[in-house]
C-alpha positions in Angstrom: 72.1 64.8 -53.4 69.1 62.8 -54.3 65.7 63.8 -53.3 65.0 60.2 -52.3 68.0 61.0 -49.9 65.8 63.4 -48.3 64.5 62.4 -44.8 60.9 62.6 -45.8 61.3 61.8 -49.2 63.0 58.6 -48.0 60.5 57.7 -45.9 57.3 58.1 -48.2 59.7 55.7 -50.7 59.5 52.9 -47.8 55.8 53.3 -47.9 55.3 55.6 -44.7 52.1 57.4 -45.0 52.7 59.5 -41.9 55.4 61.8 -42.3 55.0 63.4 -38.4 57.0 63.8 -35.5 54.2 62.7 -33.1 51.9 60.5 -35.9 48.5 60.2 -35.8 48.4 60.9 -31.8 49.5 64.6 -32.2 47.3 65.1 -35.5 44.7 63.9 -33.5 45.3 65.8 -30.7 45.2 69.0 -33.6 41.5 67.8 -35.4 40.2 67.7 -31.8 41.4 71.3 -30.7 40.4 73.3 -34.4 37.1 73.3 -34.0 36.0 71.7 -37.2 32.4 71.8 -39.3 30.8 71.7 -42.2 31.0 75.0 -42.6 34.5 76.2 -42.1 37.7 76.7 -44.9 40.5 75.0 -44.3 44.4 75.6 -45.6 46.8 72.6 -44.9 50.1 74.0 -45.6 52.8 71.1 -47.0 50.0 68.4 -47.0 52.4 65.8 -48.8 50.5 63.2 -50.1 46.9 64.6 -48.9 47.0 62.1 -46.1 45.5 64.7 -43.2 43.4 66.9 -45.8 41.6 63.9 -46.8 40.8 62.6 -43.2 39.5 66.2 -42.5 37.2 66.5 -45.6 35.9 63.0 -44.9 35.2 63.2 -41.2 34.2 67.0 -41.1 32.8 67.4 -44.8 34.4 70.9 -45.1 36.3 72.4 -47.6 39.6 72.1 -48.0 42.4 73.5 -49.5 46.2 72.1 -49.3 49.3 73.3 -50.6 52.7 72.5 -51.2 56.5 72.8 -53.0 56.7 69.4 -54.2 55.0 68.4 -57.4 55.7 64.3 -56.8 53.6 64.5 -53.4 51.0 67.2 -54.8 50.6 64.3 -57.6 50.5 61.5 -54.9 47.9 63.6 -53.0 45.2 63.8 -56.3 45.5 60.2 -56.4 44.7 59.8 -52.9 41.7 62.8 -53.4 40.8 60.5 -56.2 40.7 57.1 -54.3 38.8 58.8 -51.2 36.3 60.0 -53.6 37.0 63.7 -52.2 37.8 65.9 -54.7 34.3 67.9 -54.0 35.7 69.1 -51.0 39.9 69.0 -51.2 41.8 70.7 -53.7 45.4 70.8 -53.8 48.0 73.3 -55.6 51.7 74.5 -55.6 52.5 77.5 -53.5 55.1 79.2 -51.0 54.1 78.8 -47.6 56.1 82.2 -46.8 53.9 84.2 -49.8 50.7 82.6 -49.8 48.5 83.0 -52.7 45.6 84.0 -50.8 43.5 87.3 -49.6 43.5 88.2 -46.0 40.8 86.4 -43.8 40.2 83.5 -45.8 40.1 80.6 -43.9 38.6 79.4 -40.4 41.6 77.4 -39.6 45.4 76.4 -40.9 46.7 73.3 -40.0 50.8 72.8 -40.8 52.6 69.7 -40.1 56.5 68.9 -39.8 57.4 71.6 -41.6 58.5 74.8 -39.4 61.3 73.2 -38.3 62.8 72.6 -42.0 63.2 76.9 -42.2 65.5 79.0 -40.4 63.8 81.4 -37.8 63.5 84.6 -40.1 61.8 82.3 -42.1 59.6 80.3 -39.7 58.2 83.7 -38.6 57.6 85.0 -42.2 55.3 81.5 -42.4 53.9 82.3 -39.2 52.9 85.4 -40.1 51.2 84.9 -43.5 49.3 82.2 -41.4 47.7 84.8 -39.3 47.0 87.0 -42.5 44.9 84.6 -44.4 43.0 83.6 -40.9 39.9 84.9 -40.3 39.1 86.8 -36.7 39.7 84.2 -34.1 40.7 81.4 -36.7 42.9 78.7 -35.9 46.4 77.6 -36.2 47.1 74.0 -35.9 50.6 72.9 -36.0 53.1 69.6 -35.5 56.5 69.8 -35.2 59.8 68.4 -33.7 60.7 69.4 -30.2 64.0 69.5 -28.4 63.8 68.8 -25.3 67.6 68.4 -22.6 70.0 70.9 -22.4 72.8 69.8 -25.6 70.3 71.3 -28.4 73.6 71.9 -30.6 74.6 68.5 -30.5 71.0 67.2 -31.3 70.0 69.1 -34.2 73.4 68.5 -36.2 72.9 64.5 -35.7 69.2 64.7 -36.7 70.7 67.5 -39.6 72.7 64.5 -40.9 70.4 61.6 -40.3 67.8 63.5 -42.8 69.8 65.7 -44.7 68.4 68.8 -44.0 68.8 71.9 -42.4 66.6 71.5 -39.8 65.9 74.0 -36.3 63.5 72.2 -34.3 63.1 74.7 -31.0 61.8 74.1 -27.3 58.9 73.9 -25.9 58.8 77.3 -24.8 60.9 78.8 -28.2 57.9 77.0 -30.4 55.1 79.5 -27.8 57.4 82.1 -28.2 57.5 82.7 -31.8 53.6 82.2 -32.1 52.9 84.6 -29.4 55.8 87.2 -31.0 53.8 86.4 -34.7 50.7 87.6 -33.2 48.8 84.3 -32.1 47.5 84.1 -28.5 45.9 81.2 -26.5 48.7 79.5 -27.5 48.5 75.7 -26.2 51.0 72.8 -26.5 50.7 69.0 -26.4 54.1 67.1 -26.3 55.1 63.6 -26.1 58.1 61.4 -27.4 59.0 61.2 -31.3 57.4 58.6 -32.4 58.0 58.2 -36.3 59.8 55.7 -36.5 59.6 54.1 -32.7 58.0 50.2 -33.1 54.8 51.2 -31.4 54.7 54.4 -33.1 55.4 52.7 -36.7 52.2 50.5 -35.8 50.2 52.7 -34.1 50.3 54.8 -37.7 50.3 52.4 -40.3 49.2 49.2 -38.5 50.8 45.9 -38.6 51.2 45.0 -42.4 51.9 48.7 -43.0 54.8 48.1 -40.6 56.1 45.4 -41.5 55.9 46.6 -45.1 58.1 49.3 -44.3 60.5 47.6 -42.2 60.5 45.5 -45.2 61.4 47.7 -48.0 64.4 49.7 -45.0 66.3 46.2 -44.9 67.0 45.9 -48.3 70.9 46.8 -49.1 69.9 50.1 -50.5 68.4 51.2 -48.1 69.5 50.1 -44.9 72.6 52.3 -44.0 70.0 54.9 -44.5 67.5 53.8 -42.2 69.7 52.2 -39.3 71.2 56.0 -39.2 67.5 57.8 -39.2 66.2 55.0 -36.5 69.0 55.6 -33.6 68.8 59.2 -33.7 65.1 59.5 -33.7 65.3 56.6 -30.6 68.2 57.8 -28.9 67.2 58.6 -25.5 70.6 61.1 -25.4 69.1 63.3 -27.9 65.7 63.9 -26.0 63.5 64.5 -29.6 60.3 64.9 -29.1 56.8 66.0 -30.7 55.0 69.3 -30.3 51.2 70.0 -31.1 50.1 73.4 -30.7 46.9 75.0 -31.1 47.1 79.1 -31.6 44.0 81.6 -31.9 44.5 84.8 -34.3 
């Protein structure tokens, strides 16, 4: 399989800037909860192309450091350093998020987006955990992720497994508090809505209106429009009852 096959991956190549469940509203809702300043560390785990990362740094004038798997979106995410004229305050560098290369208690807060649900639970809490190792007493975890909401959660997660090609376990609302609070986080609060990454409103609400239509642009052409029809009814399929989840943990 290709990587631009990839859900994400696929995405990014239509010009989507805002890989997320719940978009800008739920990263939002994140920023406001973390208690950011000048003088805190921050660790974005999977921070793609930078996009978050940069905003922080450029709103909060704090360090920052993100990390990823990827070397094509690392790359993407030192041009976009670059561009925002950031690259005193946001660095960016391949790791694990499951073996972070980090001592304990080095960072005020951890924001992770739409990744926990791409790992099997064994490995979400392995993530989890190394989160609340590199913490610092009473740091924060900010994270963003799919939520299954309806009783047929079977049925759900093998269509959105073969709209995006991946092995995927998004949980409930109240699986997602359960594995923080079972990791070790407490003050564990949620902030849910309807998926909205690839909904009209949401696609404009992110991207705004040439961003949009830029994208919608670039899924209509042959190649890629099987692709996208497939990803754009499950996300909007009322049946399958996705959703976004923000939570903000305390170690």
């Amino acid at each position: 399989m290709k990587k631009e096959e990839v859900g994400h991956h696929f995405l990014a190549r239509l010009g989507k800037t805002r890989l997320r469940p719940g978009g800008k509203t739920a990263t939002d809702w994140l920023i406001a909860n973390g208690d950011f300043r000048k003088d805190k560390k921050v660790l974005e785990v999977a921070c793609n192309m930078g996009t978050t990362a940069v905003e922080i740094a450029k709103q909060f004038g704090c360090q920052v450091v993100g990390i990823d798997l990827d070397e094509d979106a690392l790359a993407k995410a030192e041009q976009n350093i670059k561009e925002n004229e950031v690259s005193d305050l946001v660095r960016v560098q391949r790791a694990n998020a499951t073996k972070l290369p980090f001592e304990d208690n080095s960072f005020d807060i951890v924001i992770n987006e739409a990744m926990l649900t791409m790992l099997p639970a064994e490995a979400k809490e392995k993530a989890i955990r190394e989160y609340l190792r590199v913490l610092k007493p009473n740091g924060f975890l900010l994270t963003h992720d799919v939520l299954l909401n309806g009783d047929n959660a079977e049925s759900v997660i093998t269509k959105l497994r073969e709209a995006i090609h991946l092995t995927v376990s998004p949980l409930s609302k109240d699986g997602w508090k359960e594995t923080f609070l079972n990791c070790g986080f407490r003050n564990v609060e949620t902030f849910t809505g309807e998926m909205s990454l690839l909904s009209p409103k949401g696609l404009i609400h992110d991207e705004g209106v040439i961003g949009a239509m830029k994208i919608v642009g670039n899924a209509l052409k042959p190649e890629n429009r099987d692709t996208f029809k497939k990803m754009f009814q499950t996300f909007n399929d009322p049946e399958n009852q996705l959703g976004f989840i923000a939570i903000c943990s305390q170690k």
